[in-house]
N, C-alpha and C positions, 0 to 999 in steps of 0.2 A: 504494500500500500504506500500510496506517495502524497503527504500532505502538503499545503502550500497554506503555511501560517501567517495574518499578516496582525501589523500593530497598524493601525488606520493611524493617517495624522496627514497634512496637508502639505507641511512643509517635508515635513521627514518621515515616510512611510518605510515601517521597518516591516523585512518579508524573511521568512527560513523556509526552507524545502528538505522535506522529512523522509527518509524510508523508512518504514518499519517491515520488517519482516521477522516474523515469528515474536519472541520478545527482544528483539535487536532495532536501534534507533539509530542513523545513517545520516548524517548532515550533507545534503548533495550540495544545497548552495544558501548562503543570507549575508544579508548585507542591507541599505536602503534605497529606496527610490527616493530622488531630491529636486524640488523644484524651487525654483529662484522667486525670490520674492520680489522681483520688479514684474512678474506675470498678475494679469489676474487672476481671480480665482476659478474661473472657467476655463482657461489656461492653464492652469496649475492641475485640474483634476483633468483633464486630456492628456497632460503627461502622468500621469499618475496611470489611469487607463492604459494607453501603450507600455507602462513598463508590466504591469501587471497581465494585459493581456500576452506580452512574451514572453513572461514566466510561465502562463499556462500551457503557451503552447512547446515551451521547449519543454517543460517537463512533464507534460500531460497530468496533473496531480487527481489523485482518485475524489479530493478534499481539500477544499479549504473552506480554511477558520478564522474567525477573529477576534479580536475580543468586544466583551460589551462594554458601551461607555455610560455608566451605571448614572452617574451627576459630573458634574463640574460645576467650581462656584465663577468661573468666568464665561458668561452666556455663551461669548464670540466663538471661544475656540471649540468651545464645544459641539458648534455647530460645524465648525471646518471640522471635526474628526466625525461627528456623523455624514459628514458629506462625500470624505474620504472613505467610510467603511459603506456608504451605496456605492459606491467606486467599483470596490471588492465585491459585494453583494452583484451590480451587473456583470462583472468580466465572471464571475462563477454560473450566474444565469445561462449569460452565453454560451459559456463551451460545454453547459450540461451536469457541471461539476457540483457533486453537494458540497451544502455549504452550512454549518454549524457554528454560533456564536458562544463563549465562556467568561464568566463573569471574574472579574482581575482571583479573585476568591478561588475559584475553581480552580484557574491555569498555578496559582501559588502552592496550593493543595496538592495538585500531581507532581509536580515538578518536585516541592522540595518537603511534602507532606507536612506543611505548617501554612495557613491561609494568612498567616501575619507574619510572612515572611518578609524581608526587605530584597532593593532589584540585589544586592552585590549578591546573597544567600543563591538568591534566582541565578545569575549568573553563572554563579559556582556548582551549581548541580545540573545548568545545563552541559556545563564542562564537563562534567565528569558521566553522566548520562551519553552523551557523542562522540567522548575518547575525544576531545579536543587536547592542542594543546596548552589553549589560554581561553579564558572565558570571553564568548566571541561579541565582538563591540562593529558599531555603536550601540547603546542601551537596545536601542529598537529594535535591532536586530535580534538582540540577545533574548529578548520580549516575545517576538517573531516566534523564534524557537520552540519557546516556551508553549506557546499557546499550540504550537503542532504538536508538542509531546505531549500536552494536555488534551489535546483530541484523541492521539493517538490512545490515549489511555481509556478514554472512553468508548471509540470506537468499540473497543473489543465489545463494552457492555452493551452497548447500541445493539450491534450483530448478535448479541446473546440473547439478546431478548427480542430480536424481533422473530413470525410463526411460521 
């Protein structure tokens, strides 16, 4: 199975690309997509889309995920990352790809089995979950990650329970 994790955000959308097979987790690729902030913001989420729509198709992912953005006390930006995570939400429409959202709670939970974990904790288990050799930056990316190995983790119970 090939997830494609992302962290919605407008200016700096972080993405990881997950293998799992069997109980083995395989970092193919992460890193961010980055858009200049002399664009607008319909500009801004057009390139967001083309990076995102070339991730799907180079790595055909069985899934992707994102995370939920639960509140934020600054209206603005919270709208530019719901705007970023319909971004992700079409290029998944598109290519056919399910697409399941995790609340920051849940992805902290799998990852490093404490929901009050902080990002450096996150970091460090996605490191050591990947065989990395360093906990992989920017934040975003690391976040990315996280939320594909938190699908992944679910996945299994998804497929378990469905008849």
């Amino acid at each position: 199975m090939i997830i494609l994790g992302v962290d919605p955000g407008t200016a700096t959308m972080g993405y990881g690309v997950l293998e799992k097979t069997g109980n083995r987790y395989r970092a193919l690729a992460y890193g961010v997509l980055e858009t200049p902030k002399t664009l607008s913001a319909h500009e801004r989420l057009l390139l967001l889309y083309r990076g995102l729509r070339e991730l799907v198709e180079r790595y055909q992912p069985d899934a992707l995920a994102t995370e939920q953005l639960l509140f934020s006390t600054n209206r603005r930006t919270a709208i530019q990352v719901a705007r970023a995570a319909g971004v992700a939400l079409l290029v998944a429409a598109e290519a056919g790809v399910e697409w399941r959202e995790y609340t920051p709670l849940q992805v902290k939970q799998a990852v490093t089995g404490y929901g009050g974990a902080d990002k450096k904790q996150v970091q460090t288990m996605v490191q050591r979950l990947l065989g990395l050799e360093s906990p992989p930056k920017p934040d975003d990316a690391a976040d990315a990650l996280a939320i594909a190995i938190c699908h992944a983790h679910h996945a299994g119970i998804l497929n378990a329970t469905k008849p």
